[in-house]
C-alpha positions in Angstrom: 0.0 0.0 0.0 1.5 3.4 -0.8 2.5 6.0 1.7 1.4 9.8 1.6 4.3 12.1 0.7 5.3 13.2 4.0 4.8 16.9 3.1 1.5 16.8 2.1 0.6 14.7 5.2 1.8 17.9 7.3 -1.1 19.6 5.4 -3.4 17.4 6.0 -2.6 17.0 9.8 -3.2 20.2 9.9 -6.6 20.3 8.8 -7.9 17.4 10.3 -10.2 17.9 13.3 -12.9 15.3 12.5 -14.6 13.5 15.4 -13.4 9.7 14.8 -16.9 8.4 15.1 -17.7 11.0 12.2 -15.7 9.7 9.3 -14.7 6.3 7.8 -11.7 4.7 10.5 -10.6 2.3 8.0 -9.7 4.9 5.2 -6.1 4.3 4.9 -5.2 8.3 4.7 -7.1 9.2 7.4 -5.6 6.0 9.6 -2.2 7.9 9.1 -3.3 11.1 9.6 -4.7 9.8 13.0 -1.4 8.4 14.0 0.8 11.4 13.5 -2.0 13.6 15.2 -1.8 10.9 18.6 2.2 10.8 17.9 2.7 14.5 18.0 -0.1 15.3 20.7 2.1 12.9 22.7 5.3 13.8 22.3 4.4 17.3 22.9 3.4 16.3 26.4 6.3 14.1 28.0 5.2 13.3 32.0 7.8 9.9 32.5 11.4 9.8 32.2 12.7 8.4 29.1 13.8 5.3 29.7 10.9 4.2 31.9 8.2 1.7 31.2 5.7 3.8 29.9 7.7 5.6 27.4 9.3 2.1 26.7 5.7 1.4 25.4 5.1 4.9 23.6 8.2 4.6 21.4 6.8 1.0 20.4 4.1 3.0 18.9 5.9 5.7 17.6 8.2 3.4 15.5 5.4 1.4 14.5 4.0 4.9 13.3 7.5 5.7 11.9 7.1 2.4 9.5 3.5 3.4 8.9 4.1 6.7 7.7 7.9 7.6 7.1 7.3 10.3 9.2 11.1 12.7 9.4 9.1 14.3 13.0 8.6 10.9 14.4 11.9 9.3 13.4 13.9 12.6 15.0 12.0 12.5 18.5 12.9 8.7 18.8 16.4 10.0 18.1 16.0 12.6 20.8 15.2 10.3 23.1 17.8 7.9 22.9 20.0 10.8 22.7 19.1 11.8 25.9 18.9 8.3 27.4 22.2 8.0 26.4 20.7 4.6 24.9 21.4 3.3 28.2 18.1 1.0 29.5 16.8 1.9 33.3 19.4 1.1 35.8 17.8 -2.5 37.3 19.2 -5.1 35.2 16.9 -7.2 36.2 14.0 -5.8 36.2 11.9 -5.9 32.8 10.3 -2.3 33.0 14.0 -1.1 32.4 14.7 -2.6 29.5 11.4 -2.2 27.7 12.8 0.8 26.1 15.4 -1.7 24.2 13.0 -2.5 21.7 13.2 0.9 20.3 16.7 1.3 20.1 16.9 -2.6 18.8 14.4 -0.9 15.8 16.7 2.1 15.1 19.8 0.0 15.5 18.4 -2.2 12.6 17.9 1.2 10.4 21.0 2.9 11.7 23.9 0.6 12.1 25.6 2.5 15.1 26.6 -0.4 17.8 26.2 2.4 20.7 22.4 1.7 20.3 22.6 -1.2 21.4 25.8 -1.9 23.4 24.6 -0.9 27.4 21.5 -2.8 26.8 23.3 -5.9 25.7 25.4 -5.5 28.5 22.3 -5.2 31.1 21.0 -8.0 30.0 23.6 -10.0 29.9 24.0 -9.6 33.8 20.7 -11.5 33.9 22.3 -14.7 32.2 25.0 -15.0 35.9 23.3 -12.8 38.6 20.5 -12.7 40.9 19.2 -9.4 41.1 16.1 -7.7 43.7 13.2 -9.3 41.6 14.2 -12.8 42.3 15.5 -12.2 46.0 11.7 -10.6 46.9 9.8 -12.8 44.3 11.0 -15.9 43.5 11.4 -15.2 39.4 12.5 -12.1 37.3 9.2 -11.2 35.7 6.6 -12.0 38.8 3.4 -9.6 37.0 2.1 -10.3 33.5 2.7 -6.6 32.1 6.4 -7.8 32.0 5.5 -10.2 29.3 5.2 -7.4 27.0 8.4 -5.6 28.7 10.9 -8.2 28.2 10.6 -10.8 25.8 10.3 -8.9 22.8 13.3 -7.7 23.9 15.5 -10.5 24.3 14.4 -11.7 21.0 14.8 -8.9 19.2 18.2 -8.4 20.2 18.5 -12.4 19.3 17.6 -11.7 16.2 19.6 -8.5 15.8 23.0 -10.2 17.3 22.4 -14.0 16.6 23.1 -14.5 19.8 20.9 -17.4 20.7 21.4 -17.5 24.4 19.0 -14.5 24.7 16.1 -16.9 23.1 17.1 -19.6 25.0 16.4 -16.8 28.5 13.7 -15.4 27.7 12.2 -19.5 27.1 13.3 -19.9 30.6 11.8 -16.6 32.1 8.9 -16.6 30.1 7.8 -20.2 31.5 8.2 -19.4 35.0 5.8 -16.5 34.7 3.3 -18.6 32.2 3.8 -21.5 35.0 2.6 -18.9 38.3 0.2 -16.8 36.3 -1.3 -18.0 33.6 -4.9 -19.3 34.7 -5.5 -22.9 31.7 -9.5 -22.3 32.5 -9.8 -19.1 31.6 -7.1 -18.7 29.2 -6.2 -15.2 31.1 -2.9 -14.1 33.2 -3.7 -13.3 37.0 -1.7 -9.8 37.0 0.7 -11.3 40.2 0.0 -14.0 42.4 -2.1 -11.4 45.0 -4.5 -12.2 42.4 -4.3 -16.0 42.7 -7.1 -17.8 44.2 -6.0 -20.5 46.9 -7.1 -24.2 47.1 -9.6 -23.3 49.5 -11.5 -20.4 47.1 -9.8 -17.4 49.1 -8.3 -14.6 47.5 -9.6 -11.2 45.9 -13.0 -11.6 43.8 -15.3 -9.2 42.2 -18.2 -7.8 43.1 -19.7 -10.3 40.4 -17.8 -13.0 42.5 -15.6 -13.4 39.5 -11.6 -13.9 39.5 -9.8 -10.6 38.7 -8.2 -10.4 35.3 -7.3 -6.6 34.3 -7.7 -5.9 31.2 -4.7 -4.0 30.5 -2.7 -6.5 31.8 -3.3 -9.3 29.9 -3.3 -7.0 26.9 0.1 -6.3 27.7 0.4 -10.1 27.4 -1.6 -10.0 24.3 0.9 -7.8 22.6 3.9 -8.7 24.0 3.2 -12.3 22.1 2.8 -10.8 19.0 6.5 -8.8 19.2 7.4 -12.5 20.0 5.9 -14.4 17.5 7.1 -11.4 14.6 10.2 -11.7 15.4 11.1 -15.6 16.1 12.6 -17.7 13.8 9.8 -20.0 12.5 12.0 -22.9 13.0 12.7 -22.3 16.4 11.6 -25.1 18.7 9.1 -23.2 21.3 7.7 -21.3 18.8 4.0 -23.2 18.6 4.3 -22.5 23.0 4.0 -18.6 22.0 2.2 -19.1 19.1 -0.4 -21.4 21.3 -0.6 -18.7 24.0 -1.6 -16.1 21.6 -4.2 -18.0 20.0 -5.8 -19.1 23.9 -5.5 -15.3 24.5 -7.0 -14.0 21.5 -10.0 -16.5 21.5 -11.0 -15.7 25.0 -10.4 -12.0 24.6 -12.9 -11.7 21.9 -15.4 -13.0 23.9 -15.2 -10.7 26.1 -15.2 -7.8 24.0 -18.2 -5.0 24.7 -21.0 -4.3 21.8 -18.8 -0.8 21.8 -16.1 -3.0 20.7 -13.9 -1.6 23.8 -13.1 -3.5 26.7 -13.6 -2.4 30.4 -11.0 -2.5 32.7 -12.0 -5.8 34.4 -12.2 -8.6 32.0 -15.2 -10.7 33.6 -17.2 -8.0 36.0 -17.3 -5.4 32.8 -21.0 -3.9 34.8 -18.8 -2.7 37.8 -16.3 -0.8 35.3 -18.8 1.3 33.0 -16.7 2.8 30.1 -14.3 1.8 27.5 -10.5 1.9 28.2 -7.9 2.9 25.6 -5.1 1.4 26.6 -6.3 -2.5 26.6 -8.5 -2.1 23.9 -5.3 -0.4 21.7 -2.8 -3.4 22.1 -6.3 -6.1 21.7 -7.4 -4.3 18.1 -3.1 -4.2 17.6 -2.8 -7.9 18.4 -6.3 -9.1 16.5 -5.1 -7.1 13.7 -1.7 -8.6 13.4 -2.9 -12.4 13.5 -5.0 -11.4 10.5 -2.7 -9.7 8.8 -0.4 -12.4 9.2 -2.8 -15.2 8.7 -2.9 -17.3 11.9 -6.1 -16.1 12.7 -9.6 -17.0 10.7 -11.0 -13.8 9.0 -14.4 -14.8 8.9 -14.5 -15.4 12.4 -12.3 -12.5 13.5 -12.2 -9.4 11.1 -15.8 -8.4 13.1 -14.1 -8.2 16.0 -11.2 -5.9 14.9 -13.9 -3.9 13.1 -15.9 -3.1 16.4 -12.4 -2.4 18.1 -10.9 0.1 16.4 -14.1 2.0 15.2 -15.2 1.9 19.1 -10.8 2.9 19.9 -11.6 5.7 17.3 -14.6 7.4 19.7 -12.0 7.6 22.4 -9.8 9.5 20.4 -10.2 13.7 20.9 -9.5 16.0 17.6 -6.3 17.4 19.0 -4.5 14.0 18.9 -5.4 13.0 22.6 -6.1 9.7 23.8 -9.0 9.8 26.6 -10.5 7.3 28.5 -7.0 5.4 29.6 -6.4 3.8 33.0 -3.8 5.7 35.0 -0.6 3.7 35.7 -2.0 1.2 38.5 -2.0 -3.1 38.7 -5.3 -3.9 38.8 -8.8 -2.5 37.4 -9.6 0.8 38.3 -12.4 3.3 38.0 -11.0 6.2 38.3 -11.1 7.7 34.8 -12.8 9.2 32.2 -12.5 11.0 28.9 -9.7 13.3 29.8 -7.5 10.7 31.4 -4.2 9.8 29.2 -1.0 8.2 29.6 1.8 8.1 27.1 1.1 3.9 27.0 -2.5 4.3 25.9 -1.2 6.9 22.7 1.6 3.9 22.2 -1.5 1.4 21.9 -3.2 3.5 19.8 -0.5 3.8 17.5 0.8 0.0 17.3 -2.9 -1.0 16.7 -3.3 2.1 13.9 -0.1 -0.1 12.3 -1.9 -3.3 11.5 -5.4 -1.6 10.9 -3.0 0.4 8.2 -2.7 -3.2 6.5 -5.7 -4.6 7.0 -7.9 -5.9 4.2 -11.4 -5.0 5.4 
């Protein structure tokens, strides 16, 4: 599909103020236009430090937007930034919210060539291969809560990929199972956030109001996503590829069921009543991880195109004209209520923005 010459895309940006829910979300010009009007909105208002989590999944978005439209604006801030961070990750080693950031430099490594991009984050995580750090002294395994699925695997295996090292497949197999092994719930096909969310052998533990288990919805979306940077970027031969591939698929089925006639999601996956209103964030890497399978053909059309329809038309109605994505969950760990149409956070524009990617390719 052909891009928009980047000039007159600066024109049209600057015209655009359409209400999403008035024009057609799947016309492939005004997909872009959307996506440099969330990037710019965003980067215009920085609230985290740069190498910290959030940003680490902003600047996922923002080079997904880069590819989408060959934006010079976008490509410089992602400069900027790991100018400023020095391209050094957070300073826990061990710790997955530090190195999230990793993936971005990993991405401009691949375009740029300049080894400095990548050298203190290879370094970083190669501590992880011989020492024990904090996470596992308090919690038993590196990445103990399920947003780190989408924090750190994708960047050990990009950086496999990148370096042909295989050692950093062969940890994040070993990580990645001990967090799938405490978390992941085989019922309900949904990731507890921690294990304070477990429920004991005797029933106890933290419910609902519905008397449901609690599965946030962000959370697992972070899981949802984090699969797909996975499965994009592992070899097809490699031998626990059908485990990710498998997770996904589990994920992805269940999530759909659970999607709203809005086509959003609320912030608790299975009491949706007690959480009224869609949030951006979750919904943004669900429509991003639905519309990647199709695009890349391990999900059925028929059964799933009507579900990434719903999604991003519904993510669209959350979008405000200036570029601003409302309605996202403040940085928390478990369902909240506590937000509403002026509510942001640089992750939800990064969901926006990854999912505005694969709607960009989608054959509707």
């Amino acid at each position: 599909m052909k891009k928009i010459p980047f000039t007159l895309l600066l024109v049209l940006v600057a015209t655009f103020c359409a209400k999403a829910q008035d024009t057609n979300p799947f016309d492939w010009k005004l997909i872009r236009l959307r996506m440099v009007k969330v990037a710019e909105w965003q980067l215009a208002h920085p609230n985290h430090k740069p190498y910290e989590w959030h940003n680490g999944a902003f600047y996922a978005g923002v080079f997904a937007a880069y590819q989408t439209t060959a934006s010079p604006i976008l490509m410089k801030a992602m400069m900027d930034m790991g100018e400023a961070n020095q391209w050094k990750p957070g300073p826990r080693f061990d710790h997955a919210d530090d190195i999230v950031i990793g993936q971005t430099y990993i991405d401009l490594y691949r375009i740029k060539k300049d080894p400095k991009m990548i050298q203190a984050l290879r370094e970083s995580i190669d501590r992880m291969k011989t020492e024990k750090g904090n996470e596992i002294e308090k919690h038993g395994i590196n990445w103990w809560w399920c947003d780190a699925l989408f924090m750190g695997p994708p960047t050990l295996v990009k950086l496999a990929r990148t370096t042909g090292d295989k050692s950093y497949l062969e940890l994040n197999d070993k990580l990645f199972r001990e967090t799938y092994d405490l978390l992941y719930d085989k019922k309900e096909h949904l990731y507890a956030r921690d294990d304070s969310f477990l429920i004991n052998a005797t029933g106890e533990g933290r419910l609902e109001v519905n008397g449901k288990k609690v599965f946030w919805s962000r959370g697992n979306a972070w899981v949802a996503a984090g699969l797909v940077r996975v499965l994009q970027e592992l070899p097809k031969e490699y031998p626990t590829r059908n485990f990710y591939l498998q997770q996904y698929k589990e994920i992805i089925d269940r999530i759909v069921q659970l999607q709203m006639p809005d086509g959003l999601w609320r912030a608790s996956l299975l009491d949706p009543d007690s959480y009224p209103g869609g949030e951006s964030s979750g919904t943004g890497f669900y429509t991003y991880a639905l519309a990647w399978g199709l695009n890349n053909k391990v999900l059925d059309r028929k059964k799933y195109l009507p579900a990434i329809k719903k999604a991003w038309t519904g993510l669209n109605t959350l979008v405000q004209p200036d570029g601003k994505v409302g309605w996202t969950q403040p940085v928390g760990f478990d369902p909240r209520k506590n937000f509403s149409s002026d509510s942001w956070e640089v992750y939800g524009a990064g969901a926006y923005l990854l999912a505005g990617s694969e709607i960009a390719k989608l054959e509707t």
